[in-house]
N, C-alpha and C positions, 0 to 999 in steps of 0.2 A: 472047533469049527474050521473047516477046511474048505478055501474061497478060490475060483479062479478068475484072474484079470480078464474085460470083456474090451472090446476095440470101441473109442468112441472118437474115430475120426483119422487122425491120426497119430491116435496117443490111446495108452490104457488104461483102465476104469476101475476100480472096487467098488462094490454094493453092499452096502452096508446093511443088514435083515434092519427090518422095522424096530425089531424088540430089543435091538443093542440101541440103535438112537434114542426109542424111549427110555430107557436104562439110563443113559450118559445124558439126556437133554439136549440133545443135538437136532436142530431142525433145517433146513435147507438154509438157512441166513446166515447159520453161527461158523463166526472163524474159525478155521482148523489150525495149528501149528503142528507143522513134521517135521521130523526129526529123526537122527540115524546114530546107533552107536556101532555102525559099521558092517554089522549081522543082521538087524531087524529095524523095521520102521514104527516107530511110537507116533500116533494121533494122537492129540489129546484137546480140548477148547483152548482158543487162543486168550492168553491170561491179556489183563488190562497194563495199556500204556503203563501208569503211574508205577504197578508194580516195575515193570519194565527200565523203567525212568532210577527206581529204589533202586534196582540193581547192577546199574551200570555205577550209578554213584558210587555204590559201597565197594565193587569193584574197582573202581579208581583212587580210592581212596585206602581200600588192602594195599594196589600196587606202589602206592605214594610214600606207605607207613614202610612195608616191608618189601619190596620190590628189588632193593639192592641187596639185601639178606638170604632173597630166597634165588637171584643171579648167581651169588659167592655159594650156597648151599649147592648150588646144581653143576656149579665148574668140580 
């Protein structure tokens, strides 16, 4: 499907067809999260705080355990 940006004010828009929202569960309320690996832009529902919360933990606590391992690994 090939979409173009429409002007809504002063900024641009995507419209999303009806049959990908119902597809996905997406209704005018539901969080989005974007995101970019530099080439393309990922939508996708915005996941729950507590995950959110899991994942910084576990992250700080990779960097805790091996943080100075993976410093020495990269010089």
């Amino acid at each position: 499907m090939i979409k173009k940006l429409t002007r809504h004010g002063n900024s641009l828009a995507l419209v999303i067809d009806r049959g990908v929202l119902d597809l996905l569960k997406i209704g005018a309320d539901t969080p989005l999260e974007i995101t970019t690996d530099g080439r393309a832009l990922v939508i996708e529902p915005a996941r729950g705080e507590a995950r959110r919360r899991r994942l910084a933990k576990a992250l700080g606590e990779g960097h805790r355990r091996y943080g100075r391992m993976l410093r020495r690994l990269a010089d």
